[in-house]
C-alpha positions in Angstrom: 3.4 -26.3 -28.4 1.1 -28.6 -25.7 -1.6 -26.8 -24.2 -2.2 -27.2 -20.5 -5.5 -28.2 -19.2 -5.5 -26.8 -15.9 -7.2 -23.9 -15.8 -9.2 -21.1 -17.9 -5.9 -20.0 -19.8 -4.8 -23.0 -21.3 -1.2 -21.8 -22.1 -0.2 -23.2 -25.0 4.0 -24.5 -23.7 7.0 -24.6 -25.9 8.8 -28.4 -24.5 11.1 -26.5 -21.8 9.1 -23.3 -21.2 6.9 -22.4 -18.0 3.0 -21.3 -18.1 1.5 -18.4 -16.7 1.8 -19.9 -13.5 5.3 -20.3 -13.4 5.0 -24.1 -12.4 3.8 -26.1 -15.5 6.2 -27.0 -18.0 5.7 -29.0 -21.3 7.8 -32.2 -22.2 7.3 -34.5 -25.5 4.1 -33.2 -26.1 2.6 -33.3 -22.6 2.0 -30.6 -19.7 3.4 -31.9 -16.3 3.7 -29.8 -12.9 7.8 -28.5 -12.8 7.0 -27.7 -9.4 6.2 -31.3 -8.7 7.5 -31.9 -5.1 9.6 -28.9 -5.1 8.9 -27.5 -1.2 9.6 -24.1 -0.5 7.6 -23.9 3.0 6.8 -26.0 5.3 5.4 -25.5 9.0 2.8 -27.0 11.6 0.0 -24.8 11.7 -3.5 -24.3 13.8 -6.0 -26.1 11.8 -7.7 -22.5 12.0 -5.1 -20.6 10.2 -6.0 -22.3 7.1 -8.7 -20.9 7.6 -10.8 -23.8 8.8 -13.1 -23.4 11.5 -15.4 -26.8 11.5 -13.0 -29.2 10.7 -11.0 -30.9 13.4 -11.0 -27.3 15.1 -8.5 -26.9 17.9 -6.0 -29.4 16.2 -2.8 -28.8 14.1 -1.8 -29.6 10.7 1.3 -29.9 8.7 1.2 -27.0 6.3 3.5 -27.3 2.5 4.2 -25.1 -0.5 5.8 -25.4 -3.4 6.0 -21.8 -5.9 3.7 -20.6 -8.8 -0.3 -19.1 -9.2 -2.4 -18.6 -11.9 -3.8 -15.5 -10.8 -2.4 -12.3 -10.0 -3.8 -11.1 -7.0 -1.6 -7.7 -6.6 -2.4 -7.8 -2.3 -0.9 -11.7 -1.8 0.5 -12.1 1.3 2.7 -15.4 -0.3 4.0 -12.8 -3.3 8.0 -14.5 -2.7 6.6 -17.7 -3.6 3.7 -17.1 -6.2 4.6 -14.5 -8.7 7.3 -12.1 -8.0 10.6 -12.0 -8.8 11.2 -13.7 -5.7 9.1 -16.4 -6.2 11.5 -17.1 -9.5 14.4 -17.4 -6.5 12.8 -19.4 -4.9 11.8 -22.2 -7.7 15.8 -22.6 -8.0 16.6 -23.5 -4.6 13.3 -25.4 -3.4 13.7 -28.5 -1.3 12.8 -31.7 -3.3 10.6 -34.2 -1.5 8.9 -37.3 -2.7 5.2 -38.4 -1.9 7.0 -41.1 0.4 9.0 -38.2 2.6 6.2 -36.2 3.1 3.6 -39.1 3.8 6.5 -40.4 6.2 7.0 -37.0 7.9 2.9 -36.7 8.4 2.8 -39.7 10.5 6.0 -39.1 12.8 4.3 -35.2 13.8 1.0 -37.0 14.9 2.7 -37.4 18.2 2.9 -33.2 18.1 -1.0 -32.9 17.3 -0.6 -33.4 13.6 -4.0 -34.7 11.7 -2.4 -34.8 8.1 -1.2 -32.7 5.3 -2.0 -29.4 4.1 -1.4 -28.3 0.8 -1.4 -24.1 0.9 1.0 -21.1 0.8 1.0 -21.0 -3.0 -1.0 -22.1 -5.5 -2.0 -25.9 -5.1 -3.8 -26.9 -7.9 -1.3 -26.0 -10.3 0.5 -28.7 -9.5 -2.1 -31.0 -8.6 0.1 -34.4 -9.4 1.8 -33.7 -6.4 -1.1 -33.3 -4.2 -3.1 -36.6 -5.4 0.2 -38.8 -5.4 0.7 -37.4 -1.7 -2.6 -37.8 -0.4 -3.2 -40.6 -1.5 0.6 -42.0 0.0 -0.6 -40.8 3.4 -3.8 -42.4 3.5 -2.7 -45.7 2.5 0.2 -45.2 5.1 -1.0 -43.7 7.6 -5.1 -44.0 7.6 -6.9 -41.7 9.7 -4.8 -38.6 8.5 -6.3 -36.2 6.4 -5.5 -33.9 3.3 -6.6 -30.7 3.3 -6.2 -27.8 0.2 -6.2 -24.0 0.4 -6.4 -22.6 -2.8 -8.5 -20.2 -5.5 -10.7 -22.7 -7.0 -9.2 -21.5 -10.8 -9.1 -24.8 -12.5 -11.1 -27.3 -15.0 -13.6 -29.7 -13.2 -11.5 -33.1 -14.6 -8.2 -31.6 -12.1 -10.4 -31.5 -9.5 -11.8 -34.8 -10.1 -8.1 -36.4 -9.6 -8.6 -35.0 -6.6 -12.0 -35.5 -4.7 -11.2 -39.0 -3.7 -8.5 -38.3 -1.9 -8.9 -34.6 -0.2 -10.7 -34.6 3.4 -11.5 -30.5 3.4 -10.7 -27.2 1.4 -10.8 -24.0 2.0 -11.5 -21.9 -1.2 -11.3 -18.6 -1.9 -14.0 -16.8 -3.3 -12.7 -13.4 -3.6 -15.5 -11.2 -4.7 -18.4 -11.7 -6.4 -18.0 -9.4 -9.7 -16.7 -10.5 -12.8 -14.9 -7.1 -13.5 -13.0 -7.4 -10.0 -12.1 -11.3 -11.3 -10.9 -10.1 -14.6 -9.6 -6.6 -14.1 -7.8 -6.9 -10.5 -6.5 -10.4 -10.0 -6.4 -11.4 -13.7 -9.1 -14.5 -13.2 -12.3 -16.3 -14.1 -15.1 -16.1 -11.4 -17.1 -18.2 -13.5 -14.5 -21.4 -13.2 -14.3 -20.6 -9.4 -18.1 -21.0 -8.7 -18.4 -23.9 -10.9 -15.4 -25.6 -9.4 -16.8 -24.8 -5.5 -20.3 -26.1 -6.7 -18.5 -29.4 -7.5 -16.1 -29.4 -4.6 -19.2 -29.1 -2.3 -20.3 -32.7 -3.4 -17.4 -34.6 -2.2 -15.6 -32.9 0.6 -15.9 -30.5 3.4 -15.1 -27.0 1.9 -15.0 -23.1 4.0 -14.8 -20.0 1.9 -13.1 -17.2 2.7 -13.4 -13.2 0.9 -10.6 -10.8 1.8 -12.0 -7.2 1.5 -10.5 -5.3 -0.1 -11.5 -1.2 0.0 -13.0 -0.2 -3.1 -12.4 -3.0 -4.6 -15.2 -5.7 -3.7 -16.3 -3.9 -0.3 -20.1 -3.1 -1.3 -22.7 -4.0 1.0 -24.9 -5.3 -2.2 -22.2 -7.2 -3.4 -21.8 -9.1 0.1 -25.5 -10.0 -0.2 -25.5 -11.4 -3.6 -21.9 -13.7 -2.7 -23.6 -14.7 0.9 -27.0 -15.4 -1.4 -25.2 -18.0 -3.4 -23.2 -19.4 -0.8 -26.6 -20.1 0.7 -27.4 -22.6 -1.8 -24.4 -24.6 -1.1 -24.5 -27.1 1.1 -21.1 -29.9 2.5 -21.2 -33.6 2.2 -22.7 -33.9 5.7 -25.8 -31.1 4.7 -24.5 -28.5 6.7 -24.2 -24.8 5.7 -20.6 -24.0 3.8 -18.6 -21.6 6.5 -17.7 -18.3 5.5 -14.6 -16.4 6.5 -14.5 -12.6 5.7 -11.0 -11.4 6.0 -9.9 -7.9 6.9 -7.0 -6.5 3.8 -3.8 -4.8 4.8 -1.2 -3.4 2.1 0.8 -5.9 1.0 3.3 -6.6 -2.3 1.8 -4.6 -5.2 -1.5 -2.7 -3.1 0.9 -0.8 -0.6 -1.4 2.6 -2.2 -5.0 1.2 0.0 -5.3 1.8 3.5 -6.5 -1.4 5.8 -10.1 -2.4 5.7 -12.1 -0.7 8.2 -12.7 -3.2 11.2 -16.1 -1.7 11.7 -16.9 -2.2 7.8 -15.8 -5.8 7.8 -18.0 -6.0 11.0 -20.5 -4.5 8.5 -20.1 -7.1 6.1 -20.5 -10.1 8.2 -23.6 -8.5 9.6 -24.8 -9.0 6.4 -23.6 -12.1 5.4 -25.2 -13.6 8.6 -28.7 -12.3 7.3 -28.1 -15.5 5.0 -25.6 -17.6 6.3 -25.2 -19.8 9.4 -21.6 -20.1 9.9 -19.9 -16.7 8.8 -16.1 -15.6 10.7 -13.8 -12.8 10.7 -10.5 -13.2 9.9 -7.3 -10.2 10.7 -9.4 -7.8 12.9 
């Protein structure tokens, strides 16, 4: 049994077997990332889908997945490729691409708007060996281009420092700001998430975004104590960290909620605002 280092679970792997996530396997002795290079989406996006709104805005980015999550969100929107049944289909019949491919594909799409690489759909932290050997590949090939992450923030501070020297922005979700809603709805650690956004703050660019979700993490008090610590953050450059608060619709295993109010989430960003300089709605 080799216990993974990743994130707060620390699965201990049988040499063969999969971790929580689905994507880390165990081989003589050591963890490595099964779903290393293993693409299973793949698309040129608006920089602002990410979401992103002050980074590069108005430009376009070649967007990847691979398959697996460490959390269990029971609303995702990527459910085929994180933690369904689906997403099982889909680790069996993922495209295999090297560092070199991918690096190579960034630079021939500049010609269509493309600033870099964007590593989002599922989870990409859990198989972060893929994203450092990539990003770094396209910046030594290709300077200028930039890497970019979209991901929960649910992993130990040494994963992300493999990665700071080579990532240009993130966007990280913070998705409530209870411990119950971390522990008890998407089967996390909202501890490890704050710690690892305080640290991501220091090196690159980074935008938060909250989906609300009703009854769930919808409070107005609960907005004011997440916009209250996202006030103390500040980027590289000493600007505020942007906020994106997301409107929920039924998706996967939350089909029973209705969609968030677009006056509520109005609400919220009201709110937020109060503390915040740069706060955005996202799905209204």
């Amino acid at each position: 049994m080799t216990e993974c280092p990743v994130c707060f679970r620390h699965c201990r792997i049988k040499d063969g077997a999969l971790g929580f996530c689905g994507a880390r396997t165990a081989e003589n002795g050591k963890t490595k990332a099964y779903n290393y290079g293993r693409i299973t989406s793949m698309a040129i996006d608006p920089i602002e889908k990410k979401p992103l709104a002050r980074f590069y805005p108005g430009s376009r980015i070649l967007s990847v997945g691979s398959f697996g999550c460490n959390l269990r969100c029971p609303f995702c929107q990527n459910h085929e490729i994180t933690w369904s049944e689906a997403a099982k289909r889909f680790a069996k019949t993922a495209e295999n691409w090297t560092p070199e491919e991918l690096a190579f594909l960034a630079g021939q799409t500049k010609e269509r708007g493309n600033i870099g690489i964007a590593f989002t759909y599922n989870e990409p932290l859990i198989g972060y060996e893929f994203v450092r050997d990539t990003a770094q590949l396209l910046k030594m090939k290709n300077p200028g281009l930039k890497a970019v992450m979209v991901t929960n923030g649910t992993a130990e501070l040494p994963v992300l420092q493999e990665l700071t020297p080579v990532i240009d922005a993130m966007n990280i979700d913070l998705k409530g700001f209870t411990d119950h809603y971390y522990r008890d709805v998407l089967d996390g650690n909202r501890q490890q998430v704050m710690m690892f956004i305080q640290e991501a703050v220091k090196h690159c660019h980074v935008e938060l975004t909250t989906l609300i979700v009703p009854g769930e993490n919808d409070s107005e008090e609960e907005m004011r104590e997440l916009s209250a610590w996202v006030k103390t953050l500040k980027n590289p450059d000493g600007k505020s960290v942007p906020l994106h608060i997301s409107r929920f619709f039924p998706r996967f295993h939350m089909m029973d909620r209705t969609a968030t109010d677009v006056k509520a989430v109005y609400r919220l960003v009201e709110i937020a605002r109060e503390k915040l300089e740069y706060v955005y709605t996202g799905n209204v």
